[in-house]
C-alpha positions, 0 to 999 in steps of 0.5 A: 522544450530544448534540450542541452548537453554541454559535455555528452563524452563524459557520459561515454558515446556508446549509450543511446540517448535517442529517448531525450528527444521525446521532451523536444529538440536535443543539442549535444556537444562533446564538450563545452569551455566556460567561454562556450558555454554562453552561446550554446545555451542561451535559448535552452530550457534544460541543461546536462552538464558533468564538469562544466560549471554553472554561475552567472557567467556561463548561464546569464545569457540563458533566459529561458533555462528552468532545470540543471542536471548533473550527471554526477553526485558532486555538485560543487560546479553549481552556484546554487545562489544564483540559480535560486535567485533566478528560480532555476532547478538543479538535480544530481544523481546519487547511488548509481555506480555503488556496484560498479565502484566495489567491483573495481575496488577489489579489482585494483586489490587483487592486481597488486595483491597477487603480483598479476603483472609480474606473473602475466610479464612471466609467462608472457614473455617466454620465462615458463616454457621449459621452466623445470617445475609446473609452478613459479611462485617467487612472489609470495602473496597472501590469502584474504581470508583472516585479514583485517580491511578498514574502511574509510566511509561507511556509506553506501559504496564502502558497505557493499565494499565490506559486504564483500571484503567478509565474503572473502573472509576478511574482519571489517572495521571502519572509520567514520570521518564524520563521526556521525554515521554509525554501523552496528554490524562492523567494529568502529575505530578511531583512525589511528586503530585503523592504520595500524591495525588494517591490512588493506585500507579502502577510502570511499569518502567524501572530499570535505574538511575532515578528509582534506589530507588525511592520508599524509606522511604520519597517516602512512607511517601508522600504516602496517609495512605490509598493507594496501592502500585503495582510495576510490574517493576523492584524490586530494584525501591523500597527499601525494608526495607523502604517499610516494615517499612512503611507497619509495620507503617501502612504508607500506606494501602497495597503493591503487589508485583511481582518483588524483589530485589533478584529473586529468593527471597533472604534469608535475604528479608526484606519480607521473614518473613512479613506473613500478606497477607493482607497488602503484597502479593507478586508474583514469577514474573508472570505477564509476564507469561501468555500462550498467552503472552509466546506463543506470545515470542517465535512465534517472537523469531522463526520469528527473527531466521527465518528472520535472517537466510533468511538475510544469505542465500540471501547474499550468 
């Protein structure tokens, strides 16, 4: 068997990927452009791939390919017909980096909530030696305790999100922007309760036609003047000018943001010259990326290439 990674630095290249070479050769490339693609799996029989998408013109030269594995829970880069038309397996990963996201959820919360970077810029840049009081606080910020956060996606990362978000404290209410996925243990409400009522607002849902735009110029004009905004979804969820017009316009308090329409950051970003981190804080989309979590991936990537292999040997 052999083995392909098509674009093994989106993994991260401090994990230890030695034990994929107990299923044959291993062949691995940092990264892999559609026109590269052809050559490089041609004589493959399993593929690794995060970004790099999967049709007829990037595999058609792959006449022995049996498995696609994606390193990821989308999976819109595969053009699942033709693999069914060739009889070519697909698998993808789901569930890996709950924690992982959470994590970083409260960690962007908590950076503008508090104010962290005007007081480490404080101390840091020489302002508290010989301050006349032991304390500064002309930021003002705000306990969790007693706030009400709403969440956007009551899946498995915004429960664990809620799950926390009342260990601090907080009242949970939530918006399903499905209408099909239900919690008796949080307060449902439509969207329009959701922003007007909520203090900070966290989106873990899914990009489809039901979160295309949401968060637009009328979604943040409901929003309190004093709430946060957290999308640790997909980037186009939210409208990008209509959130720094709302953050110019001081709409709401203060947006995080680990995910944007464009990744990497386009040129023309409506954020790419908004420097006030703190009103805006962005992420190159980290929130998955923890070890654990990266680590937790490719274990089961190496379980479902195991698995699938023995599935062949048996039926031989």
């Amino acid at each position: 068997m052999k083995l392909v990674f098509l674009d093994r630095k989106t993994i991260g290249e401090d994990l230890d990927l030695s034990k994929f070479k107990e299923f044959g050769e291993v062949e691995m490339y940092p990264f892999s452009t559609p026109e590269e693609v052809p050559e490089r799996v041609k004589d493959a029989d399993v593929i690794i791939i995060n970004k790099v998408p999967v049709n007829e013109q990037t595999i058609g030269t792959a006449e022995k390919l049996k498995l696609v594995c994606v390193t990821a829970t989308g999976t819109n880069n595969l053009d699942k017909e033709y693999l069914d038309s060739r009889g070519i397996a697909w698998r993808n990963v789901a569930g890996y980096s709950t924690d992982s996201v959470a994590q970083h959820t409260f960690a962007m919360l908590f950076y503008l909530y508090e104010n962290l970077r005007y007081y480490d810029s404080y101390v840091k840049e020489g302002n508290y030696i010989g301050d006349r009081m032991f304390t500064h606080f002309d930021k003002v910020f705000c306990e969790l305790a007693g706030k009400t956060w709403g969440i956007i996606g009551l899946g498995a990362i915004g429960k664990r999100v809620a799950e926390i978000a009342e260990c601090f404290g907080c009242k949970v209410q939530y918006y399903s922007t499905s209408g099909r996925n239900h919690n008796n243990k949080y307060q449902e409400v439509d969207f329009d309760t959701l922003l007007a009522t909520s203090d900070i607002v966290s989106i873990h849902a899914p990009l489809d036609e039901n979160t295309l735009h949401l968060m637009n110029q009328d979604a943040f004009s409901k929003m309190k003047r004093s709430a946060f905004l957290i999308n640790v979804g997909r980037g186009p969820i939210i409208v990008e000018q209509d959130l720094r017009d709302a953050l110019e316009q001081e709409q709401i308090a203060g947006a995080a943001l680990d995910v944007l329409d464009v990744e990497p950051m386009a040129e023309n970003s409506p954020f790419k010259d908004l420097k006030d981190s703190s009103r805006l804080l962005i992420t190159p989309h980290i929130a998955w990326a923890s070890v654990e979590a990266r680590t937790r991936l490719m274990d089961i990537i190496y379980g479902q290439v195991k698995k699938f292999l023995e599935s062949l040997e048996s039926e031989q």
